[in-house]
Structures are given as C-alpha cells and as structure tokens.
N, C-alpha and C positions, 0 to 999 in steps of 0.2 A: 537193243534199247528201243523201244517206243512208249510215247504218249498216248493220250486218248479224251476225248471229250465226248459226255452226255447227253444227247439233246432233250428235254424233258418240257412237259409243258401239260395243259387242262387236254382232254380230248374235245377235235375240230379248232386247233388254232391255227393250223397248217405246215404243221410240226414234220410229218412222214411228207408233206411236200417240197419242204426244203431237204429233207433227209434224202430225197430223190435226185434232187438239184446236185446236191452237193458229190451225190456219189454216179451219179449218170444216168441210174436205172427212172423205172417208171411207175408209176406207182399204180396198184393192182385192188386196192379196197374203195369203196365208195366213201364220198366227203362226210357223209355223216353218221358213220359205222363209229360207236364211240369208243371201241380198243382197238383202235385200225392198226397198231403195232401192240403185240402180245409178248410175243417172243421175243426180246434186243438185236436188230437187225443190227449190223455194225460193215465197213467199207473203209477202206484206206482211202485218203485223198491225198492230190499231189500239193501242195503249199505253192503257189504262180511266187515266181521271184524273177524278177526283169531282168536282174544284173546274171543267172545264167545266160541267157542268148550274148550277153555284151561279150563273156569270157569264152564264151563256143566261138565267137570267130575268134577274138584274139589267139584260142589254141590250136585256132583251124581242125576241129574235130566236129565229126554229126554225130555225137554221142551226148546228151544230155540228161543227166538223173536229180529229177529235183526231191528234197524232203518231201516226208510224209506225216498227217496224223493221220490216229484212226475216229471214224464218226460213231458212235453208238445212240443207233435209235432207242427209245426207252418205253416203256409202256405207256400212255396215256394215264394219267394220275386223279383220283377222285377224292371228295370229302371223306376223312374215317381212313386213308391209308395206310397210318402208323398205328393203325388198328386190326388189319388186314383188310380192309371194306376195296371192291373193285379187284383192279388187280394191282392193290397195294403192295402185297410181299413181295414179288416180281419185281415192282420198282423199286422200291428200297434195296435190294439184293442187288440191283444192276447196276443202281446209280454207287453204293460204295466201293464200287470197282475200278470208276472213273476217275480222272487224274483232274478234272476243271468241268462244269455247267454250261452248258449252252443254253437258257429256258427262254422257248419259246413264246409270246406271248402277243392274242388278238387285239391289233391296234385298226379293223375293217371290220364295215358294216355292209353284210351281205344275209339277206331277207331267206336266203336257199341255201345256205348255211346255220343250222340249228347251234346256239351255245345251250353248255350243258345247265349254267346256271338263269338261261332266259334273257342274258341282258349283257352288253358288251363293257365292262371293265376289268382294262387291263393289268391295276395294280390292286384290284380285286384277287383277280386270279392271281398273280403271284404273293398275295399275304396268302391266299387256301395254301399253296405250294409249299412254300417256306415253312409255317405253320407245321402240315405234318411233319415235316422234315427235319424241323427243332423240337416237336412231341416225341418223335423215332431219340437224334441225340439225345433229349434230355434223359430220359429210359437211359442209354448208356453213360451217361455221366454220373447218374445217381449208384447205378451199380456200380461203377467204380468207386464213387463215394462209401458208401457204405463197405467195401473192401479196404478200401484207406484208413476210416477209420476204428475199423477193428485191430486194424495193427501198428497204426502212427504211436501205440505208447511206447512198444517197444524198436520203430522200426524210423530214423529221422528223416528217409525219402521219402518214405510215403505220408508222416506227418506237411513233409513241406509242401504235397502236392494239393493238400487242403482247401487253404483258402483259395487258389485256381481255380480246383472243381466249384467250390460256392460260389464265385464269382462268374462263370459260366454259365450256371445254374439262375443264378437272378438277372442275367442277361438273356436268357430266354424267358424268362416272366414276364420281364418288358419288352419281348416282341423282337431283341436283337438277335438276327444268326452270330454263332463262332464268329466271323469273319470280319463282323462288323464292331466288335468288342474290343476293338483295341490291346490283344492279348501280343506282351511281348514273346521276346525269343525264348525265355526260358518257363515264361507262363504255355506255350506251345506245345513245348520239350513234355511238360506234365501232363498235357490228354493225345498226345502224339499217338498214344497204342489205342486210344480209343475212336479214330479215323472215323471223325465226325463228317456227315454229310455239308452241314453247312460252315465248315469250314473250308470249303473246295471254294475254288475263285469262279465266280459265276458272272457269265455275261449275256445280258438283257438280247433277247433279237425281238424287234418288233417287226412283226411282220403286217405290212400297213398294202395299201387296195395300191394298185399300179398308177391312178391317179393323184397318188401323194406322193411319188417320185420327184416329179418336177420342184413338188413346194417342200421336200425337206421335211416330210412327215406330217404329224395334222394333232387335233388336239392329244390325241388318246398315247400317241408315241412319245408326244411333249410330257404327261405326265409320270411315263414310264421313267424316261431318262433325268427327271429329276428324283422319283424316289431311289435310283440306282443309288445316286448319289449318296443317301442315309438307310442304306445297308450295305456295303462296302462292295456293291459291284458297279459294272459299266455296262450301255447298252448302245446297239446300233439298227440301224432302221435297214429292213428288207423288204421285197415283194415275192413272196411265193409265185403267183399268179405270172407275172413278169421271169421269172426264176424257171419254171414249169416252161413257159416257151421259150426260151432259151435252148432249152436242152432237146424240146424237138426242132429246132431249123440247123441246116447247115452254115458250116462258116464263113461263108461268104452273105447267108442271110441274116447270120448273126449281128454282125457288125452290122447290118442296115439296119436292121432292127432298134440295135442299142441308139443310134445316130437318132433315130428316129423319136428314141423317149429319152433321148438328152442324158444319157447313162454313157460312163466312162469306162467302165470295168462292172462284169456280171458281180452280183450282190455276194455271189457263195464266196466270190475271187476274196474280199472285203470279209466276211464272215469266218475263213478259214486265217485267214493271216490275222483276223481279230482275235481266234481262236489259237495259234501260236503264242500271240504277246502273253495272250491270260496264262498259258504253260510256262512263261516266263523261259520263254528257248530261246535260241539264239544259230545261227547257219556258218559255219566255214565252210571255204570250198577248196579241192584240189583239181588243178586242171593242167592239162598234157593233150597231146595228140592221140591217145587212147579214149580219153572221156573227160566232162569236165563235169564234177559233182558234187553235188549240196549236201553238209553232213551237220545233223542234227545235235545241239546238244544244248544243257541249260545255262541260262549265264553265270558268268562265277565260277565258271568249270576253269582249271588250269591244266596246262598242254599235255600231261601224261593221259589225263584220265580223258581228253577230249582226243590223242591219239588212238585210244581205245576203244573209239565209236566205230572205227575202221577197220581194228584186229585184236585181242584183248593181248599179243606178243608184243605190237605195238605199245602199249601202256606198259608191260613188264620191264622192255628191255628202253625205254625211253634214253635219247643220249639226247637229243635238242629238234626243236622245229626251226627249219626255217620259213620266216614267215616277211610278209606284205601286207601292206592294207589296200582293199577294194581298189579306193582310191589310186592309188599309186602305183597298181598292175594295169589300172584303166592308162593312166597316163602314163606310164613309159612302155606300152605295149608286151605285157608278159613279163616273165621270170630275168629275162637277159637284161633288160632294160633296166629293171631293179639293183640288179645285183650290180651292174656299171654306174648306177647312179649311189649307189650306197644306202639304199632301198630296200635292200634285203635285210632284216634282221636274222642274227642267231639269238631264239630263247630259249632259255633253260627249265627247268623244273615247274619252278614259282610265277611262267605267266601265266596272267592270267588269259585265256583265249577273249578274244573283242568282233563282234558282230561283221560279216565281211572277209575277217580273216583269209586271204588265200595263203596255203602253205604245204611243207610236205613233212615229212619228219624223218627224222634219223635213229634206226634202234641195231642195238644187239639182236642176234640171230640166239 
C-alpha cells in the first residue's frame, strides 16, 4: 500500500526546488528554463514523527523505520493545458494518478526570476491552474452525462446519477472545483469512476523569500491562504531558497543555521506531515527489540485491514490486536507496564484503529 502527492504549480514558482528539498537531491536545470520538470520526477520521503525516537529507547533497539509518502514532481503547467498547449497532456495524465495536490504557488519577489505571466500573483496563478483542470473535468463529466442520459430511461442508476452530473457541471461554471461543491457521500459515489482532478484534496504551499520567515508570510501568502479557504483547500507557507540550504549543510550546520532564522523544524519536515493529514492517513506502531516501526494506514481503517498493511495473512487469518495508546506505552514504559497496569487492550474485528496505536496482533497461520 502507498500514497502519493503531486506537486504541481505555474513554471518558475520554485516547485522542482522544494521537490529537491523534499527528496534530498539537487536540482540540475536553470531557474528560469520554463519545463524544468518534463518527465514526473517522483522520490519517496520519510514522514519525521518524534514519538519514533521516544519508542526506540523505550524498546531499547537502533532499528527505526518511519512511514513514507511518495512526491511526484509534475510538469510545469501553462495557459490552453486541457487543450494540449505546453506540456499540457503530460500534466493532466500525471496529476490523475495522484492520490492529493501539493500546488505550488509564487508568494516572492525576485527581479532574476522571470514569471511566465510578467507579474507576481499568486491567486492569479492558481485560478489559471484550477481553471484548466475543471475545463479537462468538465470534458469528463459531460461525457459521462451524455452516456447517462441515453440510458436513464430504461436504466434507474444511471437516471439517479443525473442531477449530480448537472450539479457538478454548473459548479464548474461558477468557477467551483469538485471539492469545493459540497458534494455529499452518495453524490460522490455517482462521479467516483470519473476520478476527477479537482476533486483531489489540494494543499496551497506558498513559497515566500527567506525574509518572510520571521514575519509569518507577507501580503501575497496572506492572500493565498484566504482564497484556500473558498475552494475547499488549505495552505502553508515555505522557503525554497531557505529549503535549498538546508539540504547543502551538514547537521550540525543545520541546526545553526535553523537557530539563526528563528526556524523550528525544516519547512519540507512541515510540508510532508501537511501532506499526510491531506491523505487523511493515520501511523501505528509495532515496537520490540528487533525494530520499532511506523505503519501507515487511512483513518477509519479497522484492525484486520490495518493488520494487513504488515502481511495481507495477517488480515486473513485476523484473531485480535493487542493494543495501547501512545500515551500509555509512554508512561508505563513498554508492553510489560501496560499489560500490569490493565493498559493493554484485547480488540477484536470492529476497532476501529486510532492514531498512535502501538500494537501487535494475533492471526491463524
């Protein structure tokens, strides 16, 4: 089982610089080569979760495996994309493959950095974005329409998915993605097979100059993160530039570094776990004197099927987890302490697994 997030964005917002960031390497095209990612670069990242190290001592082991997502660089995206203009097709093919949006978007004014549109707005640049994106769905929702209703007379599933599709439909007229449409669960269910772009949960990264670290962004990111607001995403403020050194100094220069511009934790650290919650994941761990490890899965998962992130026999032969909360392997020091304290739960089929979780489980062979 893995996730995956897109990072998509205008070409020069410094999109393939945090895609660098994030996955360690260096980046090899000039700043203002405007499809400096062609091809979908893509890299696994580790997801930082603190409370690994607290459980490595408690298990006394130097074995540590944290989750992972995967990044997927995206082409740089231009006006006319859902038309094929630029290297449209490209993106639209890579981004519906992706499980959540990461869009990039220039919140920095730099005179030696070209934008492609002349002028720096950044919720400019994500209407262009969106925009094709809801041109490409609407294209598929009409096609589905039109299949609907040739056979809704004789056919009551496909009459009921009707008014959904037309309701999707004049929500992209007024400029709203899927996402933002307030489509319930079963309104969902009816363009499910049509795995619309803008129905993916997208999060805003602004990527703002290293001197608007300090103050918490500046106007251009301020206006970002309120349009999030009225189209159903969320956004968080980065520094490529800040980001980029990082990844050249060592760790011990690191940390001076970060000290030095009043940073707590690297931006990707922040960007990757912002980029979990949008997966809507969730971490249990199992830990022992062999390893102690982080095991991915969505929330709402219940114990057979989150057994099975580990062994799919696991899940078959499921008998019961026993389980702790974070909490309460923190304070009674491990498995032993639990289980004398009455700490240890036995659950069966129907838990639901809860963020934290440490546990092991019990199956038929």
């Amino acid at each position: 089982m893995g996730f995956n997030c897109g990072i998509v964005g205008l070409p020069n917002v410094g999109k393939s610089t945090i895609f660098n960031a994030l996955t360690q390497t260096q980046a090899a095209q000039a700043a203002n080569y405007p499809f400096c990612t062609i091809e979908p670069n893509t890299g696994m990242v580790n997801v930082p979760d603190p409370r690994l190290w607290v459980l490595k001592d408690i298990a006394k082991t130097n074995v540590v495996i944290p989750t992972q997502i995967e990044i997927v660089d995206i082409a740089g995206l231009v006006k006319g994309a859902s038309k094929g203009e630029g290297k449209g097709n490209e993106f639209l093919s890579a981004i519906k493959t992706v499980d959540a949006v990461l869009h990039v978007v220039r919140c920095f004014e730099d005179p030696d950095v070209i934008h492609v549109d002349g002028s720096i707005d950044p919720v400019r640049d994500i209407e262009i974005i969106d925009l094709e994106l809801m041109l490409k769905d609407e294209d598929t929702v009409k096609a589905k329409l039109d299949r609907m209703k040739r056979r809704a007379s004789h056919d009551k599933e496909c009459a009921a998915t009707l008014p959904t599709l037309e309701k999707v439909l004049a929500g992209f007229k007024a400029l709203q993605p899927a996402r933002a449409q307030g489509l319930t669960e079963d309104e969902l269910k009816h363009i499910a097979d049509c795995h619309l772009i803008t129905a993916k949960a997208m999060l805003f990264v602004c990527n703002i100059a290293d001197t608007d670290i300090r103050t918490n962004g500046n106007r251009l990111s301020a206006a970002v993160q309120a349009h999030a607001k009225n189209v159903g995403a969320t956004a968080i403020l980065i520094s490529g530039k800040i980001e980029a050194e990082l990844v050249s100094l060592a760790a011990d220069e690191r940390a001076a570094f970060m000290a030095e511009m009043g940073i707590k934790e690297a931006g990707v650290d922040t960007l990757v776990r912002a980029g979990y919650d949008l997966l809507n994941l969730a971490t249990y761990f199992t830990a022992g004197e062999k390893e102690v490890r982080a095991w991915q899965i969505q929330r709402g998962w219940k114990a057979p099927r989150a057994a099975g992130v580990i062994h799919t026999d696991f899940e078959k032969g499921f008998i019961r987890a026993e389980v702790a909360s974070y909490d309460d392997y923190v304070r009674l020091k491990g498995e032993k302490g639990c289980r004398e304290a009455g700490r240890l739960r036995a659950e069966g089929k129907d838990y639901v697994m809860a963020d934290g979780d440490v546990c092991h489980f019990l199956f038929n062979r």
